[in-house]
Every structure is written in structure tokens, then in C-alpha cells.
MINUPA-923728 format. One record per residue (C-alpha): residue number from 1; x, y, z. Coordinates in pm, 1 decimal. Each point is the difference from the previous one (the first is absolute). Layout:
# MINUPA-923728
   k     east    north       up
 NUM        X        Y        Z
...
# end
This chain:
# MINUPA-923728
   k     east    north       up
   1  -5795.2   2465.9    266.3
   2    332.2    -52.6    148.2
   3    102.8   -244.7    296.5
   4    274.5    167.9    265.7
   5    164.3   -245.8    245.1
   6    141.2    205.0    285.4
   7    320.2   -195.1    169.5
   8    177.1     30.9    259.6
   9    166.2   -127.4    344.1
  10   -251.5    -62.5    276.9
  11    -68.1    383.0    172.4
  12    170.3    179.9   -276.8
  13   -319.5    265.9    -80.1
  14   -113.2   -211.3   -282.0
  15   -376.6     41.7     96.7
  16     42.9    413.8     47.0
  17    148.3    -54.3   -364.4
  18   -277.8   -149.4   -119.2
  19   -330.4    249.5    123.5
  20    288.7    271.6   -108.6
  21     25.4   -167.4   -369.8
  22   -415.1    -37.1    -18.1
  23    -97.3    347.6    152.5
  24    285.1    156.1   -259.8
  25   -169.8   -234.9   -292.0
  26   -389.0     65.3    132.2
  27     74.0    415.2    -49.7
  28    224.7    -19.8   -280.3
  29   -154.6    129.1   -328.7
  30   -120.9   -287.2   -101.3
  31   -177.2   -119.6    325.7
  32    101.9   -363.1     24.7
  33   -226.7   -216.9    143.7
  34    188.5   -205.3    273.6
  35     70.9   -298.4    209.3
  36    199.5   -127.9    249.0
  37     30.9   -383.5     80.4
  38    165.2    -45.6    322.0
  39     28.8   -252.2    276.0
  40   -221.0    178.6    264.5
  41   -282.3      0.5   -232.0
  42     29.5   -414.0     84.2
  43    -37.5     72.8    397.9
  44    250.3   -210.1     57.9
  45    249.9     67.6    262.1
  46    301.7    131.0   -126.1
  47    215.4   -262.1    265.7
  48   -198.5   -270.7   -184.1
  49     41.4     90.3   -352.9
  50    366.6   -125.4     57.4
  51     -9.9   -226.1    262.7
  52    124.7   -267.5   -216.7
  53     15.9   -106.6   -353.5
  54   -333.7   -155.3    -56.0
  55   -137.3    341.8    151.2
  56    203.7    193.7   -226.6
  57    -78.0   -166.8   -311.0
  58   -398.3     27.5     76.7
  59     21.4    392.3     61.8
  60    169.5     63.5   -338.1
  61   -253.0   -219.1   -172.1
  62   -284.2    160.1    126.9
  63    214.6    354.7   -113.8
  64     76.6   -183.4   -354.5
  65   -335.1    -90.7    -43.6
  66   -174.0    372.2     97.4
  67    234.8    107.1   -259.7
  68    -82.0   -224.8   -257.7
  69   -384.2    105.5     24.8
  70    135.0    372.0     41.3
  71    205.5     50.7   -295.9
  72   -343.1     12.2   -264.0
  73   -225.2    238.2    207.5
  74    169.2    357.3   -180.1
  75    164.2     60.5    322.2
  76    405.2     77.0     74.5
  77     54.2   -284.6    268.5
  78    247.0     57.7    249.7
  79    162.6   -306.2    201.3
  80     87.1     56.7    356.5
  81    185.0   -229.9    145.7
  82    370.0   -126.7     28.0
  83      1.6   -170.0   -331.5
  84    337.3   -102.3    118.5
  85     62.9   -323.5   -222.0
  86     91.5     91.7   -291.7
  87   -175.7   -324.0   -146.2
  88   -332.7    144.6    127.5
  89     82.4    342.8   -159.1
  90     61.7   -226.4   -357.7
  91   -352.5   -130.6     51.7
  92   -188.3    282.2     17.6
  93    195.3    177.1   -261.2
  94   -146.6   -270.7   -174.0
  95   -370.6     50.6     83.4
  96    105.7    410.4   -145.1
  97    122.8   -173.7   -302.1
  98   -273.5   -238.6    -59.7
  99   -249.1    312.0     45.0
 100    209.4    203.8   -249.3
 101     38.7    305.3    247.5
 102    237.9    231.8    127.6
 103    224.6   -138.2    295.8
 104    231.4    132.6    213.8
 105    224.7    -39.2    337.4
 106     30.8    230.2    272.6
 107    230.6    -61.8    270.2
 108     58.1    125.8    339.9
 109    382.9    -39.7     55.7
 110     68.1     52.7    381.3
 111    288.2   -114.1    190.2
 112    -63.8   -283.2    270.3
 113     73.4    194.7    291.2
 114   -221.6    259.4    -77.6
 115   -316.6   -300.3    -98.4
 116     88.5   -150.5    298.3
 117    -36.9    319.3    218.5
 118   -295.0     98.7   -143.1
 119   -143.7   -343.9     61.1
 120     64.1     57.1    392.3
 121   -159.2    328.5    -20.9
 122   -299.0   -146.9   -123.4
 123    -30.7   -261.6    235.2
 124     63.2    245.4    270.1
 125   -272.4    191.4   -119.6
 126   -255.6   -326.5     36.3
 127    -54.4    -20.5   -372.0
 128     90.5   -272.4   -228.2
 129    349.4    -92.4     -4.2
 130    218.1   -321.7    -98.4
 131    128.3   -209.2    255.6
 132    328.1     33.6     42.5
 133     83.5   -382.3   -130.0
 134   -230.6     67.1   -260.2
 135    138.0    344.3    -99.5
 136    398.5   -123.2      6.9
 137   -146.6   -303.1   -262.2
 138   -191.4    216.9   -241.8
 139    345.2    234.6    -27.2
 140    217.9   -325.6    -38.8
 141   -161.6   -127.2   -288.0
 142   -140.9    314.2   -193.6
 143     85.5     -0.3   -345.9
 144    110.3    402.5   -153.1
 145   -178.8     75.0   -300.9
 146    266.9     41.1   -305.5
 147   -102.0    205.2   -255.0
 148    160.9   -175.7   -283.0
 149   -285.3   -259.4     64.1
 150   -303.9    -30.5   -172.9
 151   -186.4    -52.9    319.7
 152    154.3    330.4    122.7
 153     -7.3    249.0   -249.6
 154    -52.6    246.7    -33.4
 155     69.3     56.9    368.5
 156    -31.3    354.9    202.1
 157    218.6    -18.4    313.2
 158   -110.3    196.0    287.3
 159    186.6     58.2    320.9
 160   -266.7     77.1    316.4
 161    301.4      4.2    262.9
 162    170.2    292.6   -190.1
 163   -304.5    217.4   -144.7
 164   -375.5     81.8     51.8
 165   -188.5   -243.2   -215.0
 166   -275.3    212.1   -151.6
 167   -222.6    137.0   -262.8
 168    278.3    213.0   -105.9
 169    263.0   -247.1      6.1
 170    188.3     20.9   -313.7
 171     -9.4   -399.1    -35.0
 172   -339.8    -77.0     62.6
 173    -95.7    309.1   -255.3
 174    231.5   -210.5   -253.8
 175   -218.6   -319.7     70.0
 176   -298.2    194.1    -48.2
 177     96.0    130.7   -343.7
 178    146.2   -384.2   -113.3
 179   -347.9   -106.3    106.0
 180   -238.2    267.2   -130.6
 181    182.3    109.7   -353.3
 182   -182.9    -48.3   -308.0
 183    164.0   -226.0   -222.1
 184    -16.2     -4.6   -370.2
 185    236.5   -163.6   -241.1
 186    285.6    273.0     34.6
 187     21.4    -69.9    375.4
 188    308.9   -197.3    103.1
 189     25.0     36.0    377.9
 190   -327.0   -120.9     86.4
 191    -23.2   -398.5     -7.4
 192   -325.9   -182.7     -6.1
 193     42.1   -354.2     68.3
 194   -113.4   -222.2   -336.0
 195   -152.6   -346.7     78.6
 196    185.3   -256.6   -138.5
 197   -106.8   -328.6   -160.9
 198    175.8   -147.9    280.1
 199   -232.9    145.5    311.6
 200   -294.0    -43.9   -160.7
 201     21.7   -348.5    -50.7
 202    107.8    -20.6    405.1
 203   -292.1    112.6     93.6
 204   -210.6   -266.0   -229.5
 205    213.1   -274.7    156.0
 206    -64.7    150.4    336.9
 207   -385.9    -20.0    -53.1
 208     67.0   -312.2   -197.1
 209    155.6   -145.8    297.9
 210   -245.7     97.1    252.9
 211   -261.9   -154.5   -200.9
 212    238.1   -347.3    -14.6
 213     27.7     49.9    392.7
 214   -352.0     22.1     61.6
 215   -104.1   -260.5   -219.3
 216    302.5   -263.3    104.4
 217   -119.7     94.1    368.5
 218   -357.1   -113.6    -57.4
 219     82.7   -307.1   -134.8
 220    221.1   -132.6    255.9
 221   -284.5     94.7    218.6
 222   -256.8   -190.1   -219.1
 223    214.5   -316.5     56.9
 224     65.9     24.2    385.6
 225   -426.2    -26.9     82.7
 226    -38.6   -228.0   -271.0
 227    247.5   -259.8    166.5
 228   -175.5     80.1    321.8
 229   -311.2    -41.0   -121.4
 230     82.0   -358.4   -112.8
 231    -61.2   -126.4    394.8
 232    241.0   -119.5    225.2
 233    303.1    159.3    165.2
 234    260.3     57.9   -246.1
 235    362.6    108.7     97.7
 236     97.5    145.2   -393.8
 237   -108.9    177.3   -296.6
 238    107.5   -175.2   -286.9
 239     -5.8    321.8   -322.0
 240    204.1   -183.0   -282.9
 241    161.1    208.1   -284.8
 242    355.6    -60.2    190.1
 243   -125.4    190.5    276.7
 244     73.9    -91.8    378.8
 245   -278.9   -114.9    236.3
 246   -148.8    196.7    248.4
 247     49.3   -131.0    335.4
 248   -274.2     13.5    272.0
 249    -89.6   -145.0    305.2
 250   -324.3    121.5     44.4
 251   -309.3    141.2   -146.9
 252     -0.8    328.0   -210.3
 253   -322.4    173.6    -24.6
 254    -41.2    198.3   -294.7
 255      8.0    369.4    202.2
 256    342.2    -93.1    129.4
 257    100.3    -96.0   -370.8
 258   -132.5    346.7    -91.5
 259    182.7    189.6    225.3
 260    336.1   -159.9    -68.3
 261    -27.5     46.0   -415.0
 262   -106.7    402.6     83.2
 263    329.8     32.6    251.1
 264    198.6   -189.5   -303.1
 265    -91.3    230.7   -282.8
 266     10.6    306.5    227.7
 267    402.7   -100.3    111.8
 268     31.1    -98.1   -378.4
 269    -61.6    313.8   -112.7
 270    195.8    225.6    290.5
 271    307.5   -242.6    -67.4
 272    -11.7     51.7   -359.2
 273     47.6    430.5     47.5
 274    354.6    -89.1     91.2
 275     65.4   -386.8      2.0
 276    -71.5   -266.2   -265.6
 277   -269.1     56.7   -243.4
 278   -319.3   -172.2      2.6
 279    -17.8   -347.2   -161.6
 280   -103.6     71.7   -399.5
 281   -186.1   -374.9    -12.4
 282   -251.6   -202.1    197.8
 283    280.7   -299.9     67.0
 284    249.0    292.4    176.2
 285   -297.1    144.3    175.1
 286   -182.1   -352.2    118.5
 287    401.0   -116.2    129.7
 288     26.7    323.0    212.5
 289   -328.5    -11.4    170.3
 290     43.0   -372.0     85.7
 291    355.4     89.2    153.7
 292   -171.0    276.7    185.4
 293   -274.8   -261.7    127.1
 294    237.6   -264.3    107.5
 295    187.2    283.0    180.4
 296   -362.9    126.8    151.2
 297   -111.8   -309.8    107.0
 298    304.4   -214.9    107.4
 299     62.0    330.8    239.5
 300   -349.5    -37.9    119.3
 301    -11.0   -401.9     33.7
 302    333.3     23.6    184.1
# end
């Protein structure tokens, strides 16, 4: 098992680099089974995978989360995309390290001019190219891969304006023999990633906290019909434990109620791929969701 994030500048021949890498590691001697995460497999238009930065965000955690499910199933996974924060890149170097497999960057290092050129050619040629606003913001803020990095080593540079990218390519055979060498205790340039204490208690608090999220949720929905239920018109929701009312004007059946909590927890847990983490108690989680319904319902009472 090994996890291969592919990186590169938008229209830089990272996607040719990637069916090259997993037809090369498919026929090599050991016949790797392999596969490739990438964002057409979303059907998402390219345009609005980077439209803006809630957009953004969502797209690499739907990739974040394919690859967390990915990295158990045997197979060598191979992320195509940018992966041009290097941020992101830390977090699923992570996922490698908290599934104790090999890992490993390849990058497509091409020259603006030339990504930008071959973006117009593809647009001329009616397939899927970046707007040109788009393109111009992706190259702005990309972040090069450094291999002294743990996130970015090792890393195998190729160079698609300058040479043929393919099964022979002396690069991508190097990659293939990092990620299909048997390793035994003399082996020293062959790193598998060892979970640490330190990951695997992340991922309790991450379930932990989903659980406190749910459960904080429910109870501040318990309260809202229970108050309504009392009779009468009532303009607040009075919760105690130090938390703030919840303001409303009118009455909130229980499917609306619903509706709101799922759209909470769902932004909940995209922010948390690349924002703040999710509240760890029920008193963090109930003060959130109440923000979030004053903000829902003051908009909609306005």
C-alpha cells in the first residue's frame, strides 16, 4: 500500500503523469493493484472547483475523504489534482502516516508560460480548461513542494515541457521502484510511514467530536419544540448553562429544525479539513449551533 500525491501548477501534465505512474506500476513485476482519486471522478466542473474559497475547500474534502477510505483497500493510491497548498499536502501525508504506508510526492515542475499556453490550447480545443481569472489565481498562490519537508519527501520531479513523460521515463521508473521494493530490516531508502501516538488519538477526538456534535445538536433541538409546544407565541428560547437565547419571530416546525442541524454538522465538518477543529464538548458544540441559528433565522425574519 502506498499513497502518491501528484502536484503540480494548473495544466502542467500532472494527470498524463499519473495513468503513466499506474500503467508503469499495474505491469511492473509485482502487478500493483491501482487507483487514482481525482477531481473529475466528482463531475464537477473544473471552473467550479475553484470558483471561490468555499468551492475550493469542498472539492479537496471530498478528495481527502476518498483518500482516507482508499488508503486500507491493498491498493497504491494515486492523487490527481493540484495539491497546491502545501497545508493540504501535510494532511494527507498524515492520513499515509496514520495508515503506516509508503508515501511519496511527485511533481510536475513547468514554467508558467508554458501552463498557461497549454491551458489556451485546451480551451481552443473545446475541452476543459481554466478560466483565465481562474487559471492566473491558481498560479499566484501555488505552493512548490520542498523536499526537505516531511509532506514532500521523498519527491520525484518531472519536467513534461522539456521531455516525453512515459513508461520509460527514468523518473517515473524511480517512483515505481521506491513504491514496489521489498523492504526488510536492512533497507534504508525505503520509508514506511509509522503511526504515531499522536494521529491516532486525532482521529478518536475526531469521532469523539462528531459524536459531541450530533448529540449537542439534538438537544438544542429537543428544547426549541418543547418551548413551542408550551402554547402561545413566544419570541425566545431560553437554554441556560451560560448559553445565549435563540431569537425567533415565528414558528419553527420541526422539519425546518432538521434541516438546519444536518447543513450545521455538514459545514462543521468541511470547515474543520482546513479551518478550526470541531468543538471537543457538548457546551462548545450547543454555543456554535445557537450562533448559527440566530444567524439563520434573524437573516430570515429580517
Amino acid at each position: 500500500m502506498a499513497l502518491v500525491v501528484i502536484c503540480g501548477q494548473p495544466c502542467s501534465g500532472k494527470s498524463i503523469a499519473a495513468v503513466t505512474l499506474a500503467e508503469t506500476l499495474k505491469e511492473s513485476e509485482t502487478k500493483q493493484s491501482v487507483r487514482i482519486i481525482d477531481e473529475a471522478s466528482f463531475h464537477l466542473d473544473r471552473n467550479q472547483n475553484y470558483a471561490n474559497v468555499p468551492a475550493e475547500k469542498n472539492l479537496r474534502g471530498k478528495l481527502r475523504s476518498d483518500v482516507d477510505r482508499s488508503v486500507s483497500t491493498g491498493e497504491i493510491v494515486i492523487v490527481d489534482s493540484l495539491n497546491s497548498i502545501k497545508g493540504y499536502r501535510y494532511e494527507l501525508w498524515c492520513i499515509a502516516r496514520a495508515a503506516g504506508i509508503r508515501y511519496c510526492v511527485v511533481y510536475c515542475d513547468v514554467d508558467e508560460a508554458h501552463c498557461r499556453q497549454w491551458n489556451k490550447e485546451r480551451s481552443d480545443r473545446g475541452e476543459d480548461g481554466y478560466d483565465d481569472g481562474i487559471f492566473e489565481d491558481l498560479v499566484r498562490r501555488f505552493e512548490k513542494p520542498e523536499r526537505r519537508n516531511r509532506w514532500d519527501s521523498p519527491l520525484f520531479e518531472l519536467y513534461p515541457s522539456r521531455e516525453v513523460i512515459d513508461k520509460s521515463s527514468p523518473v517515473i521508473l524511480e517512483a515505481v521502484t521506491y513504491l514496489t521494493k521489498t523492504v526488510d530490516s536492512k533497507t534504508q531508502d525505503v520509508r514506511i510511514l509509522q503511526p504515531s501516538i499522536a494521529t491516532q488519538a486525532a482521529r478518536f477526538s475526531e469521532a469523539n467530536s462528531l459524536y459531541e456534535l450530533d448529540r449537542a445538536t439534538q438537544e438544542i433541538i429537543n428544547a426549541i419544540v418543547e418551548q413551542q409546544s408550551l402554547g402561545g407565541a413566544i419570541s425566545r428560547v431560553t437554554l441556560g448553562n451560560e448559553l445565549p437565547p435563540i431569537e425567533i419571530c415565528r414558528p419553527i416546525g420541526l422539519p425546518e429544525l432538521r434541516r438546519l442541524r444536518r447543513t450545521f454538522v455538514k459545514l462543521m465538518g468541511q470547515s474543520s479539513l482546513s479551518g478550526p477543529p470541531l468543538p471537543t464538548d457538548a457546551d462548545s458544540a450547543k454555543r456554535r449551533f445557537v450562533d448559527y441559528l440566530n444567524r439563520e433565522f434573524g437573516g430570515n425574519n429580517a
